[in-house]
C-alpha positions in Angstrom: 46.0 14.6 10.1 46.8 17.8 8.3 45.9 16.0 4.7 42.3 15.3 6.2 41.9 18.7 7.2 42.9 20.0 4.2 40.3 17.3 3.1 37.9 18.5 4.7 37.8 21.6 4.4 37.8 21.6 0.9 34.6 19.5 0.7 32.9 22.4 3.0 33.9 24.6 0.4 32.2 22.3 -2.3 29.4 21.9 -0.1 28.9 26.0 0.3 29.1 27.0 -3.2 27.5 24.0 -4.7 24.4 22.7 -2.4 22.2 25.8 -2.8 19.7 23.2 -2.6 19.2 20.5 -0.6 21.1 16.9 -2.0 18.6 14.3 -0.1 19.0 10.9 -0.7 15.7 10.7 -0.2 14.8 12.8 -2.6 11.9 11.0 -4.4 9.7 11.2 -1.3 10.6 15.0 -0.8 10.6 16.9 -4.4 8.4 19.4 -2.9 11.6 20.9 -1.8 12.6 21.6 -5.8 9.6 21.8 -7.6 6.7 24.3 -6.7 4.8 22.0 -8.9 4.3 20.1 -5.9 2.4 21.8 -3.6 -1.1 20.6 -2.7 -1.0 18.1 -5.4 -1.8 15.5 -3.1 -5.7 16.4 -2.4 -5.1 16.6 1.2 -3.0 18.8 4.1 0.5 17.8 4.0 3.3 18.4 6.9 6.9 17.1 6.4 9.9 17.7 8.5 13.3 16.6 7.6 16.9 16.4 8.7 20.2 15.6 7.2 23.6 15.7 9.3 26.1 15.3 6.9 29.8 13.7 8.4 28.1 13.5 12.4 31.4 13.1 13.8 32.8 16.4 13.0 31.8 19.5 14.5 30.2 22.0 12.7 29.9 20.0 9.5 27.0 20.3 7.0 23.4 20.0 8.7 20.3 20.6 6.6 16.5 21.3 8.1 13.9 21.9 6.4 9.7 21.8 7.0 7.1 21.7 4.4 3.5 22.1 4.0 0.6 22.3 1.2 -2.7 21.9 0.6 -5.4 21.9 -2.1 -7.0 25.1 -2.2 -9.9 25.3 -4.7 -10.7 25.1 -8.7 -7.8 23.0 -9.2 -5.4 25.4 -7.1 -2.6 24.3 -4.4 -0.5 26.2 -1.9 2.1 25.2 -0.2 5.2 26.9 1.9 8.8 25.4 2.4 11.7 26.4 5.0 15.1 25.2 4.4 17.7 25.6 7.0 21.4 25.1 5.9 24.6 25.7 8.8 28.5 24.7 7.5 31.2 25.8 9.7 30.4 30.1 10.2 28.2 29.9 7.2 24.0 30.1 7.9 21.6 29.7 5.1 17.4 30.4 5.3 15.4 30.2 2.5 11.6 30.6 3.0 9.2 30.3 0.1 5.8 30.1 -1.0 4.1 27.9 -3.8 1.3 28.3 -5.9 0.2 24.9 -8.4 -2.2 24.8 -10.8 -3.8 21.1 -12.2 -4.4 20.6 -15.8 -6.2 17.5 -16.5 -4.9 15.8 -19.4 -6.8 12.5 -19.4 -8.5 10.3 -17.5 -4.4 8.6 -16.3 -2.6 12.0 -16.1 -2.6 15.6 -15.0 -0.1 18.3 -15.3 0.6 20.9 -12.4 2.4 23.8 -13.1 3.9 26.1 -10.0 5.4 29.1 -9.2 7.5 30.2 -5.9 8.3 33.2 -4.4 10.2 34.0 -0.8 13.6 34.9 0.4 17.2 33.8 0.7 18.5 34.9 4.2 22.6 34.5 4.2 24.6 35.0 7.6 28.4 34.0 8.4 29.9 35.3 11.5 33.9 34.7 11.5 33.5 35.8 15.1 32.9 32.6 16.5 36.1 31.1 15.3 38.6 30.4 17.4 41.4 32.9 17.9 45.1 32.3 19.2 47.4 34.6 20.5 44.6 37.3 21.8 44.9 39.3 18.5 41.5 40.4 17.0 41.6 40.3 13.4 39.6 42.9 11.8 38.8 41.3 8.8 36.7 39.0 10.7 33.2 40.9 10.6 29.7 39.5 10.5 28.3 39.8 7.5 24.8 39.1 5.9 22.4 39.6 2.9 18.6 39.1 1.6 18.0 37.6 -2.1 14.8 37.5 -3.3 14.0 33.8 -4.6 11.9 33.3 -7.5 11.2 30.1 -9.4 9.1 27.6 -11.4 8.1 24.4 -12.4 6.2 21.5 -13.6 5.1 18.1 -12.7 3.7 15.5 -15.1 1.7 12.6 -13.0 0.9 9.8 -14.5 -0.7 6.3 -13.0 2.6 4.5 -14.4 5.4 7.1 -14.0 6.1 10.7 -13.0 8.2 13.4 -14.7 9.3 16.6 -12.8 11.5 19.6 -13.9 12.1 23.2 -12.1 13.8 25.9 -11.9 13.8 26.5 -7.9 15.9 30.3 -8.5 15.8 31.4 -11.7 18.1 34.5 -11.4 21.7 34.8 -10.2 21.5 37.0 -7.0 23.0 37.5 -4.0 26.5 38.9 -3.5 28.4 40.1 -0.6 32.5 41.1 -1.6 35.4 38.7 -3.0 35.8 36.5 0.0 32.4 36.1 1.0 30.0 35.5 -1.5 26.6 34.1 -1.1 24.9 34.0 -4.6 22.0 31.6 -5.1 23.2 30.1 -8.2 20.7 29.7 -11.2 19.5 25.7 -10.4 18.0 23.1 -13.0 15.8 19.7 -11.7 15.1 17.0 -14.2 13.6 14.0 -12.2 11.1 11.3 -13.1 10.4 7.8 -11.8 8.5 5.1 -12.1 6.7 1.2 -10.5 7.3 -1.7 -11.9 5.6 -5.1 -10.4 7.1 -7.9 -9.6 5.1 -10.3 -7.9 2.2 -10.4 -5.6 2.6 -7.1 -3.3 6.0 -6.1 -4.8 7.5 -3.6 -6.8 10.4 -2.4 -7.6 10.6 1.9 -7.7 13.1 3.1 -9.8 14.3 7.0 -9.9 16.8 9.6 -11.0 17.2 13.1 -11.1 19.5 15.1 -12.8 20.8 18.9 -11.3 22.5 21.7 -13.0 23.6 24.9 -10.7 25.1 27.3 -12.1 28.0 26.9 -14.4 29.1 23.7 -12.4 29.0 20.6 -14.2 25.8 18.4 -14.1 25.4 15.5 -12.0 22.9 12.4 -11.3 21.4 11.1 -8.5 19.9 7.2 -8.8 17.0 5.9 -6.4 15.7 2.4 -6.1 13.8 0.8 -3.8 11.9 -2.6 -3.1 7.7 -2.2 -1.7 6.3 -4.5 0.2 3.1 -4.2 0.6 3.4 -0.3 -0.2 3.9 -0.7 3.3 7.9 -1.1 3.8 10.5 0.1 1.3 14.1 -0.8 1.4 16.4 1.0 -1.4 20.1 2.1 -2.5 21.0 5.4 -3.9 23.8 6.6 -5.6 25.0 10.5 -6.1 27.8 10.7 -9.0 29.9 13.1 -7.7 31.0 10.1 -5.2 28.5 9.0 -2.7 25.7 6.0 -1.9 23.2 5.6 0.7 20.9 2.9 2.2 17.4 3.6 2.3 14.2 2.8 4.3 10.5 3.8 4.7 7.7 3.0 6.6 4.4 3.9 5.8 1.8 3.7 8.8 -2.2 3.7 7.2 -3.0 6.8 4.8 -1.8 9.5 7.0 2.2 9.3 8.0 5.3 8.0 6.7 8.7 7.8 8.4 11.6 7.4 6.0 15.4 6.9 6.4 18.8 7.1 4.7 22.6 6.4 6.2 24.7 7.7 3.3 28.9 7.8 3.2 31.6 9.3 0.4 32.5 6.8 -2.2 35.4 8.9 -3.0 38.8 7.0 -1.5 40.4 10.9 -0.6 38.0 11.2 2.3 38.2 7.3 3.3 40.2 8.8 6.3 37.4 10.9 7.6 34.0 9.6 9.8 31.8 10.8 6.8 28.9 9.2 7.7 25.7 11.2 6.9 22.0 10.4 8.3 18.6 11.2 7.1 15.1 11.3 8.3 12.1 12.9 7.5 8.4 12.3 8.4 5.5 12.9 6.7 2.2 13.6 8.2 -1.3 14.0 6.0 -4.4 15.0 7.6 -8.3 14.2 5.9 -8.6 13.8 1.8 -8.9 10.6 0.7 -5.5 9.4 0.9 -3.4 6.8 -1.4 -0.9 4.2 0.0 0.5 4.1 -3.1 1.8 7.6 -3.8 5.8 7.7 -1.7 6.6 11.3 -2.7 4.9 13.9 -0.5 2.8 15.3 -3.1 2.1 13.1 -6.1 -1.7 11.8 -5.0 -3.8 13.5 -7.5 -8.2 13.8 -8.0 -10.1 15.4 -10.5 -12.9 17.0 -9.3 -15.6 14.8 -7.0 -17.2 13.2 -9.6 -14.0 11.8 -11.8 -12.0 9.1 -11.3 -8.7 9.5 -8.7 -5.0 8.5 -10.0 -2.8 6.5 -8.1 0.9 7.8 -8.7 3.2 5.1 -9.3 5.9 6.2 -6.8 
């Protein structure tokens, strides 16, 4: 019992100085999240709303919410805006942000946005709420909290076959309270592409990895695949290399909303003792533009102006 807590709590710690963004297995259909690139790419209103409890049977564990919109805006402009909720034990993270994409049209097959983002990174623990023994305050515990300004960039490179995306989500080290409590947004790196390959009739196979670098800890990669049928149903596998796999599922219901799913657990044989089940859900809601059924991440449907020819992203 005492070995798993120890466990445990060392993977929070891993979890609150290296997740200052959000690890999705999903993470092909939700890039907006890392990439300003991203927002109103997709020629239409965009809404997304997502969840990830992380080890479900163990209070206070990691839980992740975040919402995202965007929108075309005009002459080849997007907007978009992004909330990300993180809570870990007496540990609450905010960040809110707003994009700004521009298209460059590179051919009649590709364009090229490029984004920026600006907002805030709200940081609150309160070692108040822990449980005390013994009736003894202990003033050390005092509730602390900060604001970091978040700036960042990025690009996006959509083409009918493939996509390429890298960012720079914060590009400055900020953010500090004292020695033992330290909420820096760590300098992060995105390098993500994917593509579709056919199979037969209505099938494919989607293909996907992204590569993240935070700070000064050591870079790790994330591999996505899933099966289409139909670009209607989607059942895939993803691995993370720091030791952990997930199951995968979407559903895609006309032009306008997809539901997507992901039951992920530790590969790593030091938590095998712990309930470290983690789910994931998000839904994705479009409203007017022309729409693509063949576009899974939320903002990868692209149009030249009225009169040119629109691209079908391959994932």
């Amino acid at each position: 019992m005492k070995k798993n807590l120890v466990l445990l709590f060392i993977s929070i710690a891993t979890f609150s100085w290296g997740q200052n963004g959000a690890n999705y297995a999903l993470f092909p259909y939700q890039m907006n999240f890392v990439n300003p690139a991203y927002a109103g790419a997709n020629e239409m209103t965009a809404i997304q709303l997502s969840s990830r409890n992380q080890w479900v049977s163990i209070e206070n564990a990691p839980k992740v919410m975040s919402f995202a919109a965007g929108m075309p805006y005009k002459n080849n402009l997007g907007v978009g805006l992004n909330v990300l909720n993180s809570s870990i034990f007496v540990e609450q993270k905010t960040v809110v942000s707003a994009d700004a994409s521009y298209k460059l049209v590179l051919n009649e097959v590709s364009n090229l946005y490029l984004g920026l983002r600006g907002g805030g990174y709200f940081y609150n623990v309160d070692p108040l709420s822990l449980t005390t023994y013994g009736g003894v305050s202990d003033p050390s515990q005092q509730t602390q909290s900060s604001f970091t300004p978040v700036i960042g960039m990025g690009a996006y490179w959509q083409h009918e076959k493939f996509w390429v995306s890298y960012s720079i989500p914060q590009l400055i080290k900020l953010g500090k309270l004292d020695a033992a409590v330290n909420s820096a947004i760590l300098v992060q790196h995105y390098l993500a592409g994917g593509t579709s390959v056919p199979l037969s009739g209505n099938i494919s196979l989607k293909p996907a990895v992204i590569l993240r670098k935070i700070g000064e800890q050591k870079p790790y990669l994330q591999y996505a695949g899933a099966i289409a049928f139909q670009e209607m149903v989607e059942l895939g596998a993803s691995y993370v290399s720091t030791g952990a796999a997930a199951i995968t599922g979407l559903v895609r219901i006309g032009s306008f909303l997809d539901v997507g799913y992901a039951y992920e657990a530790s590969t790593k044989s030091r938590l095998g003792g712990l309930k470290n089940q983690t789910h994931e859900f998000f839904i994705h809601v479009k409203f007017g533009g022309s729409g693509n059924t063949k576009a899974d991440q939320p903002d990868e449907n692209s149009a030249d102006d009225s009169d040119e020819k629109q691209q079908d992203s391959p994932y």
